[in-house]
C-alpha positions in Angstrom: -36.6 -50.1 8.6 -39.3 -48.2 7.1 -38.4 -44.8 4.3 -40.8 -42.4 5.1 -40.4 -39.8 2.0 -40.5 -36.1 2.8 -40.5 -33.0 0.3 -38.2 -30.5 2.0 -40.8 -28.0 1.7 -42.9 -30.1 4.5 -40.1 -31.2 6.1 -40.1 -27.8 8.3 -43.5 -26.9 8.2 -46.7 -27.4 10.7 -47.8 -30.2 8.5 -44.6 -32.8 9.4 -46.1 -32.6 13.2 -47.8 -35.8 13.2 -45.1 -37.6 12.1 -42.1 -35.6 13.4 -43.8 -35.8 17.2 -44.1 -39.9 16.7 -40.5 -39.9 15.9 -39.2 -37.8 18.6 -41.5 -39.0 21.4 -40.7 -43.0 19.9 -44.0 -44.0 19.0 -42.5 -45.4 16.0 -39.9 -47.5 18.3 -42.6 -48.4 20.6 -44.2 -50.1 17.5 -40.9 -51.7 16.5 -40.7 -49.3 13.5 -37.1 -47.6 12.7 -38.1 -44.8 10.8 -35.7 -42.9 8.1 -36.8 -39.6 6.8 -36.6 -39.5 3.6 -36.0 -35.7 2.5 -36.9 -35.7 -1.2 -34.5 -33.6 -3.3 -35.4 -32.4 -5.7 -39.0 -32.2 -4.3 -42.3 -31.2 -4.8 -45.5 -32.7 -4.7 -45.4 -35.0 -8.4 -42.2 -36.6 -7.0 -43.8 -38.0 -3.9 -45.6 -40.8 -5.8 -42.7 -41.1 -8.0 -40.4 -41.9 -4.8 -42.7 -44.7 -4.2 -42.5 -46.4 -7.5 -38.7 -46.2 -8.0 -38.2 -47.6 -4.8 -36.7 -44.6 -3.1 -39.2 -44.5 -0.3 -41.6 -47.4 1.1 -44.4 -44.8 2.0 -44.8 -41.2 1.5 -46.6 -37.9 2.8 -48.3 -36.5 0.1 -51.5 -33.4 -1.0 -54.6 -35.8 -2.1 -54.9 -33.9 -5.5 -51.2 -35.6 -6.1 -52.1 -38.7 -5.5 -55.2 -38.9 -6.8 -53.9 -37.7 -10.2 -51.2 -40.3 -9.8 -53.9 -42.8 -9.3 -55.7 -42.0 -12.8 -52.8 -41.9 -14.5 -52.1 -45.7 -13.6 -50.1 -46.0 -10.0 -51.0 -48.6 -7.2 -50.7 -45.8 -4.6 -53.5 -45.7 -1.9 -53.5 -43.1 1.3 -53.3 -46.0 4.1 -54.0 -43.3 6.8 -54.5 -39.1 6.8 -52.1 -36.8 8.4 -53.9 -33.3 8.1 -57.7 -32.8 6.8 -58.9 -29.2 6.8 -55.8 -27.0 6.6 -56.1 -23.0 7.9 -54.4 -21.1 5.0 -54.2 -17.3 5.6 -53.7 -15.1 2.6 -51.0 -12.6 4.1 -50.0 -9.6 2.3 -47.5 -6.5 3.0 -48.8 -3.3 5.4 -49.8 -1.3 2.9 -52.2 -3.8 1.1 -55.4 -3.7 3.0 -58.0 -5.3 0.8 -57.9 -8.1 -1.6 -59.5 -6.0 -4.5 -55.8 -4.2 -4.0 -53.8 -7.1 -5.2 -55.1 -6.6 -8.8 -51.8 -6.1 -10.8 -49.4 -7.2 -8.1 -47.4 -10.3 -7.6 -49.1 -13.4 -5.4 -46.9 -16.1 -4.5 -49.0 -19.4 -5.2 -48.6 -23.1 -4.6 -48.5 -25.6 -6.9 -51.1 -24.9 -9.8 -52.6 -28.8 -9.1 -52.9 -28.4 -4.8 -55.6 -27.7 -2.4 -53.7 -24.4 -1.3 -54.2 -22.9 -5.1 -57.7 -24.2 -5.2 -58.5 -22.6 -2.0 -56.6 -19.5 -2.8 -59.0 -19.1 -6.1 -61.8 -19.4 -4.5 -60.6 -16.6 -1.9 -60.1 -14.6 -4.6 -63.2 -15.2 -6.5 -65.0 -14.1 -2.8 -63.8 -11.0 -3.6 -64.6 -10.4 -7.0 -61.1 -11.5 -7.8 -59.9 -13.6 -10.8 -56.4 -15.4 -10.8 -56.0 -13.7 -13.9 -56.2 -10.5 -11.7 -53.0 -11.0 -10.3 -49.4 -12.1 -11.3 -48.6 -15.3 -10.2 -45.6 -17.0 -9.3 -44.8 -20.9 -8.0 -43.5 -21.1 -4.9 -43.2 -24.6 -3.0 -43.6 -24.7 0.8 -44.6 -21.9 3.2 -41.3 -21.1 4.6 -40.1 -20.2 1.0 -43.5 -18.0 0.1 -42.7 -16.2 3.7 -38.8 -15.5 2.2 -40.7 -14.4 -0.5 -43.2 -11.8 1.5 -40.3 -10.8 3.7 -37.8 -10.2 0.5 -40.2 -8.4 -1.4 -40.4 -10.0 -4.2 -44.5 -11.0 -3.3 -46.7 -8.5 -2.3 -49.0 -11.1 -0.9 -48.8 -15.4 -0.1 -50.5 -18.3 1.4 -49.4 -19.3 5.0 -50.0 -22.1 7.0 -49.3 -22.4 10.7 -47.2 -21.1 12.4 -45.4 -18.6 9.3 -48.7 -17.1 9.1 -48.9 -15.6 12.6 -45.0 -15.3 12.9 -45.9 -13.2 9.4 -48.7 -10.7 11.3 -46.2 -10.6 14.3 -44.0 -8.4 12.3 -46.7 -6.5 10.8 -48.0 -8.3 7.6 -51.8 -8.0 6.9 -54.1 -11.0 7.1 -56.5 -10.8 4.0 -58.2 -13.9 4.3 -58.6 -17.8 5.1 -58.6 -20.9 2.9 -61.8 -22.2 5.0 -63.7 -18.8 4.2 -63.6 -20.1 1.0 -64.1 -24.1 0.5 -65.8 -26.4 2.5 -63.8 -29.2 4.7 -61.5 -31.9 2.4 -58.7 -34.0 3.3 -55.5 -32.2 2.6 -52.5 -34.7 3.0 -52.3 -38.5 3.8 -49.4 -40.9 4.2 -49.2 -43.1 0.8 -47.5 -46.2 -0.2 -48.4 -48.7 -2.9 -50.8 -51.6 -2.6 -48.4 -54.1 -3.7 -45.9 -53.3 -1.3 -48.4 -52.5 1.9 -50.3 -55.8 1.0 -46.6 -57.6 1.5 -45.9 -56.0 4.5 -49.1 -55.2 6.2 -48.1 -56.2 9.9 -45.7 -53.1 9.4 -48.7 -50.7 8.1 -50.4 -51.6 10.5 -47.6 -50.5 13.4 -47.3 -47.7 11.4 -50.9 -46.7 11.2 -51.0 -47.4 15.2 -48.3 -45.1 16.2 -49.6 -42.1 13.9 -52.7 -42.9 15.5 -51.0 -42.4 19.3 -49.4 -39.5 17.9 -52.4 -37.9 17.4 -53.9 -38.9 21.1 -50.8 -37.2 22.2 -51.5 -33.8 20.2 -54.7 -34.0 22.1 -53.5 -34.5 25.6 -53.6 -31.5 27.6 -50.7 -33.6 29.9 -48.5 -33.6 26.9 -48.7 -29.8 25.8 -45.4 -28.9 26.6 -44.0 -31.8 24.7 -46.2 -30.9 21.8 -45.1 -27.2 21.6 -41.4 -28.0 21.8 -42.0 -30.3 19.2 -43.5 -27.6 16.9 -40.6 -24.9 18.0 -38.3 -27.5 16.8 -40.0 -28.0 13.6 -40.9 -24.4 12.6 -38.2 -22.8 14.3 -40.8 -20.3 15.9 -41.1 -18.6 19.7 -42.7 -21.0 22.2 -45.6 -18.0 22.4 -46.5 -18.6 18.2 -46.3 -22.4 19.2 -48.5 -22.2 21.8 -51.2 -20.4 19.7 -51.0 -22.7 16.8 -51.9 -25.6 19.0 -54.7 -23.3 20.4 -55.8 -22.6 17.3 -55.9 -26.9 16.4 -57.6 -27.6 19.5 -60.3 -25.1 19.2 -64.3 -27.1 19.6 -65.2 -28.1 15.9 -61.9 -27.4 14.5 -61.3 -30.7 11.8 -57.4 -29.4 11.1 -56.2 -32.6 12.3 -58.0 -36.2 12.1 -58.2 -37.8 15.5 -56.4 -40.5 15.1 -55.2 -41.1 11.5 -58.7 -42.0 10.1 -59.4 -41.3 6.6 -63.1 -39.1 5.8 -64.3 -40.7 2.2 -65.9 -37.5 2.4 -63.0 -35.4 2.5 -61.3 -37.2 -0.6 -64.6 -36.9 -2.7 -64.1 -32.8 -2.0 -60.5 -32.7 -3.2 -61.6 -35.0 -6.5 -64.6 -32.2 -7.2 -62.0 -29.5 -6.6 -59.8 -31.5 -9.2 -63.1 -31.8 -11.6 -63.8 -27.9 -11.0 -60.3 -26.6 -11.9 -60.7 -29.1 -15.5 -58.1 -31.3 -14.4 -60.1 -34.3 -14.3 -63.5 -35.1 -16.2 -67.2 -36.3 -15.3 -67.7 -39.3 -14.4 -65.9 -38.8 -11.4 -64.3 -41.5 -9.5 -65.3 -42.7 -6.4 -63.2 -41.9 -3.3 -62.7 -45.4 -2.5 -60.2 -46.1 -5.2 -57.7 -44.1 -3.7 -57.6 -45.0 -0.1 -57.4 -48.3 1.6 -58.6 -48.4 5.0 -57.7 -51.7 5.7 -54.6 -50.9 8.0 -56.4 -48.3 9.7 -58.6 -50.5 10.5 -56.4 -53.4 11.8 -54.3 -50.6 14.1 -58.3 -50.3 15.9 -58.6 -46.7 14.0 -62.1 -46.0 12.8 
């Protein structure tokens, strides 16, 4: 058995797809792997490491800037293979809001203070001639609950990822802006687990780093699309249509949302840690990107 740990707010979100399609299509099986979900409740992104260190989980789905600032402050966790790398976050905001100069005053509902998605969000802003200051903030976890939030009224305007976002414009809601307007490519979230315990159980990274990796072959496969769709109607809960154009949007030429097969980009970690060292939350010298990955079982499941 292997405890795969989950905060709820990914657990229905475009960003499980890699993982949720190798479970339901039994690439996991295939490898010999019996997967558990782990849905981490409470969530949130600090309690992904913690689920690895108090045993709750065996490895994890977890942001980069989490990890890494798990990392500094003394865990064994390494990403031992990456799940998404250059997310498409839209800034959506109700009808009547047409600019982003117009949120001044009003109420944005952000992501975690510490995460790519408020990093990327700032810098939209700052585009515009916008401070964070400029605008009322409020935490919300997980892009189904910031929707909830758009659609309640109690934000006037709230990163989405896919598929929320277009479900979001479907019904009238105003695309301000993207994330990758604003900051160059990094790697957004990774699958985790400790050194101690992958380095006693390699053979089983290693299965698990090969079935992620046909997971991602399958995303890819024009053969498998309508597999792949009714995997993310499933997940999301969204029309087959908003499906469909999310995986357009994913297999568009140069598009990076999604690693090809699991691989980790050194390059794309050593964005999120200058991102960290930009928003003060970690201090010069910067670490290198190579403490906080191990591409070892990657490399063993013939990933490069």
């Amino acid at each position: 058995m292997l405890r795969y740990g989950q905060a709820l707010s990914a657990h229905k979100s475009i960003y499980s797809l890699p993982v949720a399609l190798a479970a339901r299509e039994g690439l996991f099986r295939r490898e010999g792997i019996d997967l558990r979900v782990v849905i981490l409740v409470p969530g949130g992104a600090e309690r992904m490491i913690h689920a690895l260190h108090d045993d709750t989980v065996d490895v994890t789905h977890v942001a980069t800037p989490f990890l890494v600032r798990a990392v500094l402050a003394g865990s064994d966790a390494a990403a031992i293979a990456a799940e998404f790398n250059d997310p498409i976050y839209s800034l959506v905001a109700r009808p009547e809001i047409a600019r982003i100069a117009e949120l001044k005053g009003r109420i944005v509902g952000m992501a975690d203070a510490g995460g790519s998605i408020a990093f990327s969000m700032r810098k939209l802003l700052a585009l515009h001639g916008m401070r964070e200051s400029d605008v009322r903030t409020k935490t919300i976890d997980g892009t189904p609950a910031r929707l909830s939030c758009l659609r309640g009224g109690g934000c006037d305007a709230v990163p989405l990822g896919q598929p929320q976002d277009m479900l979001a414009l479907s019904e009238g809601y105003r695309l301000l802006g993207t994330s990758n307007q604003a900051v160059p490519e990094y790697l957004y979230t990774v699958t985790a687990a400790r050194r101690s315990w992958a380095a006693a159980n390699a053979d089983l990274a290693v299965r698990y780093a090969r079935a992620l990796a046909a997971s991602f072959d399958m995303i890819r496969d024009p053969a498998r699309r309508g597999v792949v769709v009714a995997a993310i109607v499933d997940i999301t809960a969204v029309p087959p249509g908003i499906a469909e154009r999310v995986l357009d949007l994913y297999a568009q030429p140069g598009r990076k949302a999604l690693p090809l097969r699991g691989e980790i980009n050194p390059d794309g970690v050593a964005q999120v840690i200058a991102f960290m060292a930009e928003a003060g939350q970690i201090q010069p010298p910067l670490p290198a990107a190579a403490r906080f990955v191990d591409l070892s079982y990657l490399a063993r499941a013939g990933v490069r």
